[in-house]
N, C-alpha and C positions, 0 to 999 in steps of 0.2 A: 829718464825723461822720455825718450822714445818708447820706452816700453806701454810707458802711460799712455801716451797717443795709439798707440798702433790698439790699445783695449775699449780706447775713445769710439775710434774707429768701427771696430768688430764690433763693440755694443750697439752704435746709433743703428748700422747696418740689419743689422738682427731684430732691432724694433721695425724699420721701414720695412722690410721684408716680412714681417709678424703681420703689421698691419694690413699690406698690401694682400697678405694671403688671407685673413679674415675677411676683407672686403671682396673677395675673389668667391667665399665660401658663401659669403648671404645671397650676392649677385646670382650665382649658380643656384641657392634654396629657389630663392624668387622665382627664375624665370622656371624652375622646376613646378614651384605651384600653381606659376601662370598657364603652364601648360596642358598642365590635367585638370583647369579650371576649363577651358577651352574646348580640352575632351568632353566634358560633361554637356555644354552649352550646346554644341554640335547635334548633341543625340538628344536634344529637347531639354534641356535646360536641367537636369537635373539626372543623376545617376541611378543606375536599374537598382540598385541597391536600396536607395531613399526612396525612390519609387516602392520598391517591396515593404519597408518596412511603415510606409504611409498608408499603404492599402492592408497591411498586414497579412502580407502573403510569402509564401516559399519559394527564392528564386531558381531553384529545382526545378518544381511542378509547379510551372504557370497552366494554368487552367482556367479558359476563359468563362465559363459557369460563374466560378468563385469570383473573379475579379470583378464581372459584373456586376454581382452581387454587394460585394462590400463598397463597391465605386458607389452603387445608386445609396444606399443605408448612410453611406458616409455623405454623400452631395446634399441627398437632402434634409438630414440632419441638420447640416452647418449652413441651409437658408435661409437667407436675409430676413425673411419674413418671419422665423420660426426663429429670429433672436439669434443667429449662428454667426458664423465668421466668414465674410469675404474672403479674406486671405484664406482660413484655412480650405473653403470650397475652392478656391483656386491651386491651390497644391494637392487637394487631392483629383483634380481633373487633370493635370501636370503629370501628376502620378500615372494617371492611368493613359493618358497618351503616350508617354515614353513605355511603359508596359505593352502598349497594343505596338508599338515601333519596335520592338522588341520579339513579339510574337509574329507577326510581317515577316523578321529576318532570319526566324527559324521555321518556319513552314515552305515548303515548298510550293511555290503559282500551281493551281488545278490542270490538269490534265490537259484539260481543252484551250485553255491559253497559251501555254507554249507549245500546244500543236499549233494553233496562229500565227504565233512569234514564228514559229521553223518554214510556218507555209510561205509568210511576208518577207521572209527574210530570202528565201530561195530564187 
């Protein structure tokens, strides 16, 4: 008879502790996703990634020639007036703002500006 309890025991145990660790595992998925949802939002709303593959470009070689190019062909293709898509002119200007936020943070400021910044700063 004890024997039987003490497997009563160790079984409920083993479920509460099963359960508790699944719900421990989505909790952590979650805030996992919330937080690279976050990331994204941050840097304009949408990832350099989706940005590239909206504009249809290489996130290699950003090159602002091209991106101009496909940004203007793409906007005003999908104008309201020319029967296109709101939304989709709105994600691909999205696009192209986190792209240009993008190129901002790999360029270095011109010459003459942080000889400014060094002179103001002194």
């Amino acid at each position: 008879m004890a024997h039987r309890i003490l497997m009563q025991v160790v079984f409920t145990g083993a479920q509460v502790f099963g359960k508790a660790f699944v719900q421990a595992y989505k909790q952590a998925a979650a805030t996992s996703a919330a937080q690279a949802t976050s990331a994204a939002v941050k840097e304009g709303g949408i990832s350099l990634e989706e940005s590239c593959l909206i504009l249809n470009v290489r996130s290699e070689a950003l090159k602002t020639d091209e991106i101009k190019a496909r940004y203007e062909h793409l906007f005003n293709v999908n104008a309201k007036d020319k029967g296109g898509s709101f939304y989709i002119q709105s994600k691909v200007f999205r696009a192209k703002e986190r792209i240009d936020k993008e190129l901002a943070k790999r360029s270095p400021p011109p010459a003459s500006e942080s000889a400014n910044a060094t002179a103001s700063g002194s």
